[in-house]
C-alpha positions in Angstrom: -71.6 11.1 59.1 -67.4 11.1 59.1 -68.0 9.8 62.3 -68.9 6.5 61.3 -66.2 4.5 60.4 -66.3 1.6 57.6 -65.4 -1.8 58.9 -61.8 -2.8 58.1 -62.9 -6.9 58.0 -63.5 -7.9 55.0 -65.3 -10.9 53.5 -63.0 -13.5 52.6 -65.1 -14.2 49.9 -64.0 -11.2 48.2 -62.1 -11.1 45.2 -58.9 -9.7 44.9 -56.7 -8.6 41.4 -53.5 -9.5 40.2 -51.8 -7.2 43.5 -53.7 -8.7 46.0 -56.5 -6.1 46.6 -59.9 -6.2 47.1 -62.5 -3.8 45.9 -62.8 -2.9 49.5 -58.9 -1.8 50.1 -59.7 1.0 47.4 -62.5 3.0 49.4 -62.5 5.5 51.4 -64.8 6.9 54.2 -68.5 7.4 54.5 -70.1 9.9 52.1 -71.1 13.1 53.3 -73.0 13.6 50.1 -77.0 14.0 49.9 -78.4 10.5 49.0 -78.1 9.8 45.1 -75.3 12.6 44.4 -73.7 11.4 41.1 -70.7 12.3 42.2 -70.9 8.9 44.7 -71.7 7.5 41.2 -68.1 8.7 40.1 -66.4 8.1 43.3 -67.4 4.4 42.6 -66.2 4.1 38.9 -63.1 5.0 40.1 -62.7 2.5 42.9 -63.5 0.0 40.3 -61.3 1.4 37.4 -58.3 1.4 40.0 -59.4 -2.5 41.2 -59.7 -3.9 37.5 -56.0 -1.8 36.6 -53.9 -3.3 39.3 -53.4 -0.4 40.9 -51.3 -0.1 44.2 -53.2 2.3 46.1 -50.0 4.1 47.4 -48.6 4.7 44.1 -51.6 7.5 43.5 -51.7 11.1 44.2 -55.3 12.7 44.4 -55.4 16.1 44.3 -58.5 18.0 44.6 -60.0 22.0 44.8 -62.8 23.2 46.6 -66.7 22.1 46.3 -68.8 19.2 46.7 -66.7 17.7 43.6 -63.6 18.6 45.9 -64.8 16.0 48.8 -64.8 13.5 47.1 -61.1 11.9 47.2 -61.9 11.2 50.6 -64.3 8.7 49.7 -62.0 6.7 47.5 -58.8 5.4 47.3 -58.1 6.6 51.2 -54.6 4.6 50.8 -53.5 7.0 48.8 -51.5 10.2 48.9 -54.3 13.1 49.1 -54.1 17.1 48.8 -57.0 19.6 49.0 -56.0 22.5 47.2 -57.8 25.9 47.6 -60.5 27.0 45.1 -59.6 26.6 41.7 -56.1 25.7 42.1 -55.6 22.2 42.4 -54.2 22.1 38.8 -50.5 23.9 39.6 -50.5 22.1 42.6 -50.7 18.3 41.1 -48.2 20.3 38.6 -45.2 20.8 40.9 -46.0 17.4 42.8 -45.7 15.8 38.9 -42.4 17.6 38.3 -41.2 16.4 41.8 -42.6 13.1 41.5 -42.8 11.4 37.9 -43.5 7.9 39.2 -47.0 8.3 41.0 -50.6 8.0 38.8 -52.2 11.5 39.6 -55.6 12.3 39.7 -56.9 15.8 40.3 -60.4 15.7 41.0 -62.4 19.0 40.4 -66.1 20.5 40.0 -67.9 22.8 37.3 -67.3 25.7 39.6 -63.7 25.2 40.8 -62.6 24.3 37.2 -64.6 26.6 35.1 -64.8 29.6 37.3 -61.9 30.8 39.4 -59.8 27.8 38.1 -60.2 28.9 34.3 -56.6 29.7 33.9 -55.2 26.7 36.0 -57.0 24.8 34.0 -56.2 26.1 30.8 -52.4 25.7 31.3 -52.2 22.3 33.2 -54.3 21.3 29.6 -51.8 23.0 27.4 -48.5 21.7 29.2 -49.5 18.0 28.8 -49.2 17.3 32.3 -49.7 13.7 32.6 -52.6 12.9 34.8 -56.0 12.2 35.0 -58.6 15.5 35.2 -61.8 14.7 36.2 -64.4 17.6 36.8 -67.4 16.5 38.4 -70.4 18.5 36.5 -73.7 19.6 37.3 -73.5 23.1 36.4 -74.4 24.8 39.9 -72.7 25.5 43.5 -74.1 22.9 45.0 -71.9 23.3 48.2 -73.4 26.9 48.7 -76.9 26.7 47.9 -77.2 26.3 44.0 -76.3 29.4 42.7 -75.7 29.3 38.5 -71.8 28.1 38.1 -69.7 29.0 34.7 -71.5 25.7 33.0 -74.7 26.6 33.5 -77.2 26.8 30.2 -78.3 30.1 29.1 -82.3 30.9 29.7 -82.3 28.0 33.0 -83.3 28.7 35.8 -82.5 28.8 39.5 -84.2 27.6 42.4 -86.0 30.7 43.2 -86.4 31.2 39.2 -83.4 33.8 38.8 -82.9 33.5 34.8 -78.9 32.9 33.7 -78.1 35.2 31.4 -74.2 33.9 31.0 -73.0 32.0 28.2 -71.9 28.8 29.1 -68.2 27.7 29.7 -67.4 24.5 27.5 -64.6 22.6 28.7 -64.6 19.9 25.9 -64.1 22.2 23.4 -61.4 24.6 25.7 -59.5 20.9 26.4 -59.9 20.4 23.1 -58.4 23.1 21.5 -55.9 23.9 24.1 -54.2 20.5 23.1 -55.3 17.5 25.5 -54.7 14.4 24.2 -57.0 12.5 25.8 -60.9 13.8 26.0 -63.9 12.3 27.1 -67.4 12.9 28.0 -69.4 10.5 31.2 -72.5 10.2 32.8 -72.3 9.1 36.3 -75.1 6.9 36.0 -73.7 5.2 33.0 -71.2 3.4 34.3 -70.7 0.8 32.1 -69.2 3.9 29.9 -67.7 5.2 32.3 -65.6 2.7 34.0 -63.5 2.1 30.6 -63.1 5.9 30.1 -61.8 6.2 33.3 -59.3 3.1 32.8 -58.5 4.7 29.4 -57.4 8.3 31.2 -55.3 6.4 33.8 -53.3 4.2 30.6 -52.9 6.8 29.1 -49.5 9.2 29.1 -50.3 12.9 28.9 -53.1 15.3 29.9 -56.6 13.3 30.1 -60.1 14.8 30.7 -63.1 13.7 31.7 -66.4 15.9 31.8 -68.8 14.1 33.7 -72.0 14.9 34.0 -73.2 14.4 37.5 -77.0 15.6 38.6 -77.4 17.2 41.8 -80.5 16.5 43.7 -80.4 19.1 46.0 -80.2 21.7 43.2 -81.5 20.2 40.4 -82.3 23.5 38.7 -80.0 22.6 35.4 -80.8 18.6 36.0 -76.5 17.9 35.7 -76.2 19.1 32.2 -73.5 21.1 30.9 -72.9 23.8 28.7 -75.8 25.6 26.3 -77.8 22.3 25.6 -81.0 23.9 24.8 -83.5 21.5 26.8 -86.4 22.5 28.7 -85.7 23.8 32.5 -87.7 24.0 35.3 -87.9 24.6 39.3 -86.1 22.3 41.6 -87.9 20.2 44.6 -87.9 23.3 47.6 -85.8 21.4 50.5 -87.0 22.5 54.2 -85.8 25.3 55.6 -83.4 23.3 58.0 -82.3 21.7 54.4 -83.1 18.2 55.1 -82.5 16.4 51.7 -85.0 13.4 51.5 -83.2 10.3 49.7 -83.3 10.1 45.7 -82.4 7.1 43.8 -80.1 6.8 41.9 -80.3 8.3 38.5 -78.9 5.7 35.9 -79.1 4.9 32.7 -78.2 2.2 29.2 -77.4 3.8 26.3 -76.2 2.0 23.4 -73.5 3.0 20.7 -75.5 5.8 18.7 -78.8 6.3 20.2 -80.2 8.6 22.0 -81.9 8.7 25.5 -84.1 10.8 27.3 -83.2 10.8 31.2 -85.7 12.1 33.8 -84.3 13.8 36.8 -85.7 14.0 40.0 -87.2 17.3 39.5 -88.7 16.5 36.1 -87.1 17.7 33.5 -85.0 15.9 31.1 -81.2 15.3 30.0 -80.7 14.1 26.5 -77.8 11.7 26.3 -75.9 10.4 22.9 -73.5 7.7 23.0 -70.9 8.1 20.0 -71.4 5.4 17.1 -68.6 2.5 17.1 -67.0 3.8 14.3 -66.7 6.9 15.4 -62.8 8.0 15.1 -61.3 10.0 18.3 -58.1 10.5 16.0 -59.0 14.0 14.7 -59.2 16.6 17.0 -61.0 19.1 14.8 -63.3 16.5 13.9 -64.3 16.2 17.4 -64.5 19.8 17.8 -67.3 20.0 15.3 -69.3 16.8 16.5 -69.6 18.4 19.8 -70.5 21.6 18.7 -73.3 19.6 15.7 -74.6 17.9 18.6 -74.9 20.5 20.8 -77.0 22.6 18.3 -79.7 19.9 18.7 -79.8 19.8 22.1 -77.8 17.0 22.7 -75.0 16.1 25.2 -73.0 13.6 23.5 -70.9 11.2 25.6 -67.6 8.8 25.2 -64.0 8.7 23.9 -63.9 12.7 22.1 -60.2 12.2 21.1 -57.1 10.7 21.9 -53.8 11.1 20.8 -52.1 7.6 21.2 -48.5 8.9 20.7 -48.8 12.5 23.2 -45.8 13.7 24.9 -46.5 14.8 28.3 -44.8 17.7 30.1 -41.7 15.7 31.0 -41.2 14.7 27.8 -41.4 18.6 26.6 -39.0 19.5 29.1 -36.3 16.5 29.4 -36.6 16.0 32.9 -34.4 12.8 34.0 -36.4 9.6 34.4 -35.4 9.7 37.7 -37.8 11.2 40.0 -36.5 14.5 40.9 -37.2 14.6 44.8 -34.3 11.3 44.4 -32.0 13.4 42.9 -28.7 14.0 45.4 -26.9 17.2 45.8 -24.2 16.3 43.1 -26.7 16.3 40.8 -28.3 19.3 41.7 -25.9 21.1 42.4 -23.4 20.0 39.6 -21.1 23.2 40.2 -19.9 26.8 38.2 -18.3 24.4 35.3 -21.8 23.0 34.7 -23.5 26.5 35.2 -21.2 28.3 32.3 -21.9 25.3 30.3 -25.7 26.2 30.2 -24.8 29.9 30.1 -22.6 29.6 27.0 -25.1 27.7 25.3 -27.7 30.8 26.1 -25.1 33.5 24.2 
């Protein structure tokens, strides 16, 4: 449906925030997404993080792979500067447009597939640099933009459409963000977005390398019902699609969990998706800490959800690696170029 546009007029009704935007002014085009994708869910918890922030559209950089995950920075923010990386490497991409560019908000968009699969290693050193942006991987543990096969997240023992059994251990990227040093982790639901909304608004305030896993159910390939990662919960067949793969439209799949309970969520195809919120006085200061909660709760079958860890006082890569405030795409030849004295300078100090 790209070619049906969204209306530019908007209500005068609606309200606008503290730059003069409405809600409106941070969408983007028409989903091509089957009906009740969580990622839509995601898309729209970022249009509202941006609106209640103040955000000036123009001042963000999306940045996305390839996958189902990957489309969607075209449905938000479409005021914004936008790239679409190949597979897997969106991550060194938004890394060279950060060290060219300080001054814009980047957000690299990215799936369970194109992070946790042929993106492992972009991943893992766009984590362990501190590059300061936003990482968001869209997760529902299968290749949902080519038929559903098992992607790197997928539980061990669940099965595919046609009942192919994964034998693969799962890929965490919690606890590979985690330990990789990230400063900022978090777990979503995309039909929580209460939840989500403010972890989304926390990534963008804060100044070093954020992540959000966020679990996202697919309802064309339902077979691992959006969980992620070696939660041991029962698995069953997806609903078969027609041979022409007409998707009939699925509600969407939300959900209310308060602080420290526990909720079973049904998905379309039946099986179930145990969510934990953390307690309020859970403490996101201790990154081991964190390490083992996931892991405890993981062993129970559980996919726990909120604010992991942060790290209020993180350096981010520039930081690390004394780069000028200004932006270096502003810089002028002088400065560049300062000359031989400047070079044997450095070159003494290398000796």
């Amino acid at each position: 449906m790209t070619y049906i546009a969204k209306p530019k007029l908007h209500h005068p009704s609606l309200a606008r925030n503290k730059v003069g935007y409405t809600r409106r002014d941070y969408e983007g085009r028409v989903s091509t997404l089957c009906a009740g994708c969580g990622h839509d869910s995601i898309s729209a918890a970022i249009i509202q993080a941006c609106w209640e922030l103040d955000i000036e559209p123009h001042r963000v950089a999306k940045l996305s792979g390839i996958g189902c995950s990957s489309k969607t920075p075209d449905y938000f923010l479409g005021a914004s500067h936008g790239f679409n990386t190949v597979h897997g490497r969106m991550p060194s991409v938004l890394t060279g447009a950060n060290l060219a560019n300080r001054e814009l908000l980047y957000l690299g968009v990215s799936g369970d597939g194109d992070s946790a699969s042929i993106g492992l290693g972009q991943f893992a050193h766009v984590m362990r640099r501190g590059v300061n942006m936003v990482y968001i991987v869209e997760n529902n543990g299968v290749y949902g933009l080519t038929k559903g096969q098992f992607s790197a997240t997928a539980d061990r023992g669940s099965k595919s459409k046609k009942g192919a059994i994964n034998a693969d251990s799962p890929v965490d990227l919690i606890g590979l963000a985690l330990q990789l040093g990230a400063t900022y982790v978090a777990r979503g639901f995309s039909g929580d977005k209460e939840q989500l909304v403010p972890l989304i608004k926390g990534a963008i305030a804060h100044q070093g390398a954020a992540f959000i896993d966020v679990i996202s159910p697919c309802v064309a390939f339902n077979n691992h019902a959006g969980s992620t990662r070696s939660y041991d919960y029962v698995r069953e067949h997806n609903e078969a699609v027609s041979r022409i793969d007409f998707i009939s439209p699925r509600d969407e799949i939300t959900a209310s969990v308060a602080p420290g309970d526990c909720v079973d969520v049904e998905q379309h195809d039946g099986t179930v998706l145990r969510l934990r919120k953390l307690h309020a006085d859970y403490d996101p200061g201790n990154r081991v800490a964190a390490m083992a909660h996931v892991q405890a709760l993981q062993a129970e079958g559980e996919v726990v959800t909120g604010l992991l860890y942060i790290e209020p006082e993180a350096l981010d890569m520039h930081a690390a690696l004394r780069t000028p405030l200004q932006a270096l795409n502003r810089l002028g030849e002088a400065q560049l170029c300062p000359g031989s004295a400047a070079l044997e300078k450095v070159n003494a100090g290398l000796r």
